[in-house]
MARROTI-318390 format. One record per residue (C-alpha): residue number from 1; residue in one letter; z, x negated, y. Coordinates in nm, 3 decimals. Layout:
N
 seq type       Z       X       Y
 NUM    a       Z       X       Y
...
This chain:
223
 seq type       Z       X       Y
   1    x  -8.786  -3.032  -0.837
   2    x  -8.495  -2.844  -0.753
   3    x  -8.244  -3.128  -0.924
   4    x  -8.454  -3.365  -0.682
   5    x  -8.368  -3.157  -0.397
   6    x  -7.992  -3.122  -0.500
   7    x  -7.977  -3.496  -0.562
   8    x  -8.077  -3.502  -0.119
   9    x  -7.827  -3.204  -0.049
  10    x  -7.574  -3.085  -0.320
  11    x  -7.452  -2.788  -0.111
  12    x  -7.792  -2.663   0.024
  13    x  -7.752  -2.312  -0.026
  14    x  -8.153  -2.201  -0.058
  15    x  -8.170  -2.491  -0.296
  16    x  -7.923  -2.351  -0.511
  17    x  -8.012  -2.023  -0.482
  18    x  -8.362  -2.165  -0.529
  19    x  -8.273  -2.282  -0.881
  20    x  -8.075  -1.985  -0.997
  21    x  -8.417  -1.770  -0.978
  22    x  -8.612  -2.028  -1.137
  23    x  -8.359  -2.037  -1.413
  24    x  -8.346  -1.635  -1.438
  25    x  -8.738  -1.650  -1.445
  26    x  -8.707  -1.913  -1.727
  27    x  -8.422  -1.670  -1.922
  28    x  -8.141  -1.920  -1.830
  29    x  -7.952  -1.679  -1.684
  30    x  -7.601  -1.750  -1.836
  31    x  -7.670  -2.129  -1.666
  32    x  -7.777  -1.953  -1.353
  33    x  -7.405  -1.793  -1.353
  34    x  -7.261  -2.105  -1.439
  35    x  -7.370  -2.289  -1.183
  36    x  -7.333  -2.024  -0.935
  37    x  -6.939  -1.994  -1.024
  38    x  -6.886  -2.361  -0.994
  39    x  -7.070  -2.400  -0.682
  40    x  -6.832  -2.085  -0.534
  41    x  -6.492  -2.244  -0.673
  42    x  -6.607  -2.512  -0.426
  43    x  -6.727  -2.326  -0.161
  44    x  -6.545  -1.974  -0.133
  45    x  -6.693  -1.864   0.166
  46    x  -7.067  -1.926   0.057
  47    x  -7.156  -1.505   0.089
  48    x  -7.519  -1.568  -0.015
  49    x  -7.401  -1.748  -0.305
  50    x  -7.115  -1.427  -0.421
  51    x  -7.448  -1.179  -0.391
  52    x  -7.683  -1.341  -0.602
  53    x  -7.383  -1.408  -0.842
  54    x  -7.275  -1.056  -0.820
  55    x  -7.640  -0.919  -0.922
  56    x  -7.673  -1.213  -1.218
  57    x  -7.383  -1.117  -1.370
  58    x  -7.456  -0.684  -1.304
  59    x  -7.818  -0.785  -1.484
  60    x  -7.592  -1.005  -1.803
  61    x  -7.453  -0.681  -1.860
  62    x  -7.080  -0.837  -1.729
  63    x  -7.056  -0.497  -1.515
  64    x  -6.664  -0.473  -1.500
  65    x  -6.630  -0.854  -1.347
  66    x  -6.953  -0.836  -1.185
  67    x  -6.725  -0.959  -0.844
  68    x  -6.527  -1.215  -0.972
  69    x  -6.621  -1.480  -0.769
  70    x  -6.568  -1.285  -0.460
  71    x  -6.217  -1.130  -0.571
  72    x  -6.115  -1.503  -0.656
  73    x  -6.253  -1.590  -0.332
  74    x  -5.998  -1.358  -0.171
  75    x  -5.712  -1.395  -0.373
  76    x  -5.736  -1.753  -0.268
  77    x  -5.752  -1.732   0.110
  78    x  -5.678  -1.323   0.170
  79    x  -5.657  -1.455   0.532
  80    x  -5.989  -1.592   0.565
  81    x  -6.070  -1.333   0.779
  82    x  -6.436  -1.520   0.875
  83    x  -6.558  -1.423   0.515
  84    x  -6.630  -1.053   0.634
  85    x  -6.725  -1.177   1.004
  86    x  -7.017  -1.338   0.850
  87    x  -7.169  -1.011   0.720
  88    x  -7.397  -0.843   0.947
  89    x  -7.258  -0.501   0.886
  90    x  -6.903  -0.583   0.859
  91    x  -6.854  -0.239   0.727
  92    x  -6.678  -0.209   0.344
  93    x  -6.451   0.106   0.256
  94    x  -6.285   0.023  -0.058
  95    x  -6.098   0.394  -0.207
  96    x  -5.763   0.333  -0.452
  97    x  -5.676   0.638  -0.573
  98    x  -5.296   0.587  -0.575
  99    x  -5.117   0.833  -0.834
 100    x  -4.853   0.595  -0.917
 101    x  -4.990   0.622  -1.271
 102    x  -5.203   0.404  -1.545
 103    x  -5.426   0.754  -1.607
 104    x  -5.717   0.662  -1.764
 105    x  -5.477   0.548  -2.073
 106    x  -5.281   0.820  -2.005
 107    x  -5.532   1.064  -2.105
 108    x  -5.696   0.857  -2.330
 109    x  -5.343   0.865  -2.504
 110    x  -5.346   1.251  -2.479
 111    x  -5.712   1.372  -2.586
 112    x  -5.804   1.043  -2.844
 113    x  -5.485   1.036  -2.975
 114    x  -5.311   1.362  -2.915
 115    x  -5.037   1.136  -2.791
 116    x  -4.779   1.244  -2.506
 117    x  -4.761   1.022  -2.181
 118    x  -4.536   0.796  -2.211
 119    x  -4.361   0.707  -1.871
 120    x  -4.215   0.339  -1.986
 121    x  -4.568   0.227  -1.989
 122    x  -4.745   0.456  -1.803
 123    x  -4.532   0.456  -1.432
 124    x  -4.654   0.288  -1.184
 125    x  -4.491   0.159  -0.882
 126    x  -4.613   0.322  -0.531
 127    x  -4.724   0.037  -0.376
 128    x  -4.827   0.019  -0.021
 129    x  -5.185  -0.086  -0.035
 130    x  -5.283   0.047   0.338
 131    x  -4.988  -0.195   0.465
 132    x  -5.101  -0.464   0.253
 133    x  -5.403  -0.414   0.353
 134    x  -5.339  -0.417   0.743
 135    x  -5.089  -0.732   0.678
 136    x  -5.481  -0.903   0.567
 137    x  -5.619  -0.819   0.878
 138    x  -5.835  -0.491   0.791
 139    x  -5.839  -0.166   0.920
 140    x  -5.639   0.076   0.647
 141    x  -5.563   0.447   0.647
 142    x  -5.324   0.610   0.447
 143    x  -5.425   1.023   0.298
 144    x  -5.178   1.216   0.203
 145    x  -5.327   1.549   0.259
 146    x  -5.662   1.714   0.118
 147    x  -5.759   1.849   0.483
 148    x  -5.696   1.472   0.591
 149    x  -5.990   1.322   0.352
 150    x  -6.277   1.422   0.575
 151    x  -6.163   1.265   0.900
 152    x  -5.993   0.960   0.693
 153    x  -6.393   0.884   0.546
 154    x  -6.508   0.954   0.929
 155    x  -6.287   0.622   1.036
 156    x  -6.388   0.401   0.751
 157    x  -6.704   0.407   0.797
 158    x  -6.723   0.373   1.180
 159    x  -6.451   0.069   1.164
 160    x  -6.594  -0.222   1.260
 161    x  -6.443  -0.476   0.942
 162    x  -6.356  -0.350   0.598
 163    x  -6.116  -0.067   0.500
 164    x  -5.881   0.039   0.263
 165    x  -5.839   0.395   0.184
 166    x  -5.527   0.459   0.005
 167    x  -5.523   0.834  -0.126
 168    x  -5.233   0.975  -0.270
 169    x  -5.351   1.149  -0.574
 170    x  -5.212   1.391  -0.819
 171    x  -5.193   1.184  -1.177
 172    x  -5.226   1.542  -1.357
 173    x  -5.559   1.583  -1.247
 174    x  -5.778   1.563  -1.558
 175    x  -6.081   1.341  -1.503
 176    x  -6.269   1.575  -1.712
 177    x  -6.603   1.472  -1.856
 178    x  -6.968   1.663  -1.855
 179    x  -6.861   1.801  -2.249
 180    x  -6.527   1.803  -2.423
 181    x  -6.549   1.784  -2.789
 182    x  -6.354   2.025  -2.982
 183    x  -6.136   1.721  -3.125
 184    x  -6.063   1.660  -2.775
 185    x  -5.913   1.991  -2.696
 186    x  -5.721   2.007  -3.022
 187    x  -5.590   1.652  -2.972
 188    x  -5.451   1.738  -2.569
 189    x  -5.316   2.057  -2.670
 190    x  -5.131   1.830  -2.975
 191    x  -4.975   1.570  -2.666
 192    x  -4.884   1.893  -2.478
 193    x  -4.704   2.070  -2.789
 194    x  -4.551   1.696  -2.863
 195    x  -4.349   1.745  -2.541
 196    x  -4.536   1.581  -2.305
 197    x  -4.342   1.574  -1.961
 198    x  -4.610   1.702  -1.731
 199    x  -4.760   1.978  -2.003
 200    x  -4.749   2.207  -1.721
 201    x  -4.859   2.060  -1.456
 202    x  -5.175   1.911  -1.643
 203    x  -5.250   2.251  -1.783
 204    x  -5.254   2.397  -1.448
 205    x  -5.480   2.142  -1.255
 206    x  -5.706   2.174  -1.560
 207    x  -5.790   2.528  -1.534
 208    x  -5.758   2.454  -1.134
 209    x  -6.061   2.207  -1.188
 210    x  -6.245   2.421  -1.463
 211    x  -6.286   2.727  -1.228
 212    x  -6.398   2.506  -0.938
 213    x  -6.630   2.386  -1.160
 214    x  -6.751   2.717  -1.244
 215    x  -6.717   2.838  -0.917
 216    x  -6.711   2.610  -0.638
 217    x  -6.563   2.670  -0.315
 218    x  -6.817   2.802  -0.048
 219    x  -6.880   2.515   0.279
 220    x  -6.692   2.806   0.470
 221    x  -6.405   2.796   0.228
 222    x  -6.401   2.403   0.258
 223    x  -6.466   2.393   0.641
């Protein structure tokens, strides 16, 4: 039926989403995505079409390129501005948390391998996403201070298009997990030892973040 209908209108978009459920119902869900993805190289701007791609490819299990087909979509025409005017709530606050560093293999480097950061890999440039971002034709704020965060979140989310939050960060933050394994301890305190050139700095925002975890700030504190 739904090849029928395709045959009579190629680019109907209910059609195709049409067949992409009756193929998910049927457990053809990797042809679903296929199709899907072909149909968007065409058609870019087809929004419908990026959703139900997006949510077929979070239910595969592909859940770090769930988006894709909408990220292609941009990096093809980053000026299509028309792509978010479609949307009924234009609204989309999209956080980089810019510490100039590649920190997740930093400190997988320090507490899997006992390993100190390396800066020839590990440096990253400080690139302007907020201007980048404004240069695209959304709204971007740039947070550069702690008491800034609150009012930066208020303006995202009453702008009326997408926005870019670009938040300086502090790389020697540890993103600390719910339990640290005693190999884990004896493995960062073997990178720190090693020489690693923010030893100090890491040490301190670790305890820094271990006693707020133990005893977090009061709302008047934070207020």
């Amino acid at each position: 039926m739904f090849e029928r209908a395709l045959a009579l209108a190629p680019h109907d978009g209910a059609v195709l989403l049409g067949r992409a459920a009756a193929q998910l119902n049927d457990g053809q869900i990797e042809q679903a995505i296929a199709d899907l993805d072909l149909q968007l190289r065409q058609h870019p701007g087809w929004l419908a079409g990026h959703g139900s791609l997006c949510r077929l490819r979070w239910l595969s299990g592909e859940r770090e390129q769930f988006a894709a087909s909408f990220e292609r979509a941009v990096a093809a025409a980053p000026r299509e501005i028309a792509i978010w005017r479609e949307w009924a709530d234009p609204r989309l606050t999209v956080m980089v948390l810019n510490n100039a560093d590649l920190n997740m293999v930093t400190w997988e480097e320090r507490i899997e391998g006992g390993d100190p950061r390396f800066a020839g890999s590990q440096s990253l440039p400080d690139f302007p996403y907020a201007e980048y971002a404004r240069m695209l034709g959304l709204h971007a704020i740039r947070v550069e201070r702690p008491e800034d965060v609150g009012p930066a979140w208020d303006e995202a989310l009453a702008a009326d298009r997408p926005c870019m939050l670009d938040m300086k960060a502090d790389p020697n933050v540890p993103p600390l997990p719910p339990h640290v394994t005693a190999k884990q301890v004896k493995a960062y305190m073997s990178a720190l030892l090693k020489g690693d050139s923010s030893a100090l700095a890491t040490v301190m925002a670790s305890a820094k973040e271990a006693w707020e975890g133990m005893f977090p700030p009061s709302e008047k504190e934070t207020a």
